[in-house]
C-alpha beads as a LAMMPS data file, in Angstrom:
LAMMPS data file: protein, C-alpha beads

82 atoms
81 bonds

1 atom types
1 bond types

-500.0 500.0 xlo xhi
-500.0 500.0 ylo yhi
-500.0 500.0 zlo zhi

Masses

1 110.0

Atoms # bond

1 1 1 21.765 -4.340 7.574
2 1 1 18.607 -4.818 9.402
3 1 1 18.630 -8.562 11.448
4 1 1 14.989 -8.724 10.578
5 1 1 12.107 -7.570 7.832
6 1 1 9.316 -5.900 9.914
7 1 1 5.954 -6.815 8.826
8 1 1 2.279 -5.046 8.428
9 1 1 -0.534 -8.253 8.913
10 1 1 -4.234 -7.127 7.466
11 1 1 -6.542 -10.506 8.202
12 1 1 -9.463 -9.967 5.584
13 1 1 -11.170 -11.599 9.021
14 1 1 -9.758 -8.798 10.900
15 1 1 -10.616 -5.022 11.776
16 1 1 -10.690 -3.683 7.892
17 1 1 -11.122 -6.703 5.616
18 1 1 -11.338 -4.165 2.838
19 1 1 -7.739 -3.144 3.353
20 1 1 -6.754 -6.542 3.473
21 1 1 -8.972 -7.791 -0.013
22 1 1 -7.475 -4.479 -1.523
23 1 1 -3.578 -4.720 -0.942
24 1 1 -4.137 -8.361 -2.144
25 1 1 -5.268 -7.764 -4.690
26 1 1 -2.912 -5.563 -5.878
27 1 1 -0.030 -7.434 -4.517
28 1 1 -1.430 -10.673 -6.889
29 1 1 -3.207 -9.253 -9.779
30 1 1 -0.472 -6.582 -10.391
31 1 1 2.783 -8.252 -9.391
32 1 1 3.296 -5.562 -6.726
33 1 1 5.587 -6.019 -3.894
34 1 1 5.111 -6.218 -0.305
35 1 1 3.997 -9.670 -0.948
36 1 1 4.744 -12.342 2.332
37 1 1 6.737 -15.002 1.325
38 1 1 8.926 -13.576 -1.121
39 1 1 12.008 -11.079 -1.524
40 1 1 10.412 -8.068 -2.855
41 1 1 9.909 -5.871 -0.164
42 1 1 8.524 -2.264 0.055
43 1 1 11.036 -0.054 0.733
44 1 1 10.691 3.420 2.980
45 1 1 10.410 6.809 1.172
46 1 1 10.923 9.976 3.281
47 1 1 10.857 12.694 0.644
48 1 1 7.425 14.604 1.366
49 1 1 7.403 15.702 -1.964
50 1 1 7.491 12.652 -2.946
51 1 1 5.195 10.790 -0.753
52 1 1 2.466 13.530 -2.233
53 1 1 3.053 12.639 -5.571
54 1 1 2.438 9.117 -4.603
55 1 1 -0.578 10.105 -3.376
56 1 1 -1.622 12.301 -5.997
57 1 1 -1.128 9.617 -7.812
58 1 1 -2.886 7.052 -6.518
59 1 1 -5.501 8.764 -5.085
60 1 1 -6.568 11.917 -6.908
61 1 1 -8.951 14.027 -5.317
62 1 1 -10.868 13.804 -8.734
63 1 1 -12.485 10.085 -8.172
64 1 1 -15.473 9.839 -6.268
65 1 1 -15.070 8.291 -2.367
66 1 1 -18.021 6.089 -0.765
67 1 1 -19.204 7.986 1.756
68 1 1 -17.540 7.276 4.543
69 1 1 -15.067 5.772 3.211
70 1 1 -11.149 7.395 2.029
71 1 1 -8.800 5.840 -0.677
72 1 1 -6.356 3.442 0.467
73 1 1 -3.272 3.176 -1.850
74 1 1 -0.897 0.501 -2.331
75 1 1 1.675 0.111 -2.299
76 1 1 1.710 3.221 0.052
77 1 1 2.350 6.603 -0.655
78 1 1 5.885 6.560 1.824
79 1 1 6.985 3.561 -0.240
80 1 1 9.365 4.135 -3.668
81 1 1 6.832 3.093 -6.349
82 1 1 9.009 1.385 -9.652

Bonds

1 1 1 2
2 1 2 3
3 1 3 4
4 1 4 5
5 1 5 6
6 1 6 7
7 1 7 8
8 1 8 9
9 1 9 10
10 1 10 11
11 1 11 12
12 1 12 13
13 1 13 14
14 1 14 15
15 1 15 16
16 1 16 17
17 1 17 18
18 1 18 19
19 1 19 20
20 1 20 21
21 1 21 22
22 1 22 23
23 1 23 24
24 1 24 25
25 1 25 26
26 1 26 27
27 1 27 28
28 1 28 29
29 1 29 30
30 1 30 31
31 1 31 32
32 1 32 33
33 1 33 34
34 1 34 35
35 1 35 36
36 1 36 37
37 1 37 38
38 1 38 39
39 1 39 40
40 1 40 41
41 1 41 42
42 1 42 43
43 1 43 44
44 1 44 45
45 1 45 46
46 1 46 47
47 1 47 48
48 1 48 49
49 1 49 50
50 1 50 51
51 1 51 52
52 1 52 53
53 1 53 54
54 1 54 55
55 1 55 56
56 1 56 57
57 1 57 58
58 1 58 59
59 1 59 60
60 1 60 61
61 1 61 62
62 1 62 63
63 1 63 64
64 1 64 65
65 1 65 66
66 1 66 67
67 1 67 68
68 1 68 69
69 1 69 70
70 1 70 71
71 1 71 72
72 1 72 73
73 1 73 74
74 1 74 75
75 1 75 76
76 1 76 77
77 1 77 78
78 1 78 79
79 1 79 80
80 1 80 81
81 1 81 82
């Protein structure tokens, strides 16, 4: 058992306040976890195969990008999805 739960902090004042509006966002308008303050937690996934399915998923190369800009998933593709 782990004697502490490691966190990721995006300020939507900070260096990419997209990111941070995004993964809000999801985390309140689709009951997603990752959440601060409460006991669901993303878990790791290893499995490449896996972590491009997540990807594929969430990001298919078929919707259109901003230019400039790249599709940020959440919860991330090298976390188990439910």
């Amino acid at each position: 058992m782990m004697p502490y739960i490691p966190e990721m902090v995006y300020a939507k004042a900070g260096e990419y306040p997209e990111l941070a509006q995004h993964i809000k966002d999801a985390q309140n308008t689709q009951n997603l976890p990752g959440k601060h303050g409460t006991t669901r937690y993303l878990t790791r996934l290893t499995d490449k195969t896996k972590i491009t399915q997540n990807q594929d998923t969430s990001c298919p190369s078929s919707l259109p990008r901003p230019t400039g800009k790249q599709c940020d998933e959440y919860p991330f593709a090298s976390t188990w999805h439910a």
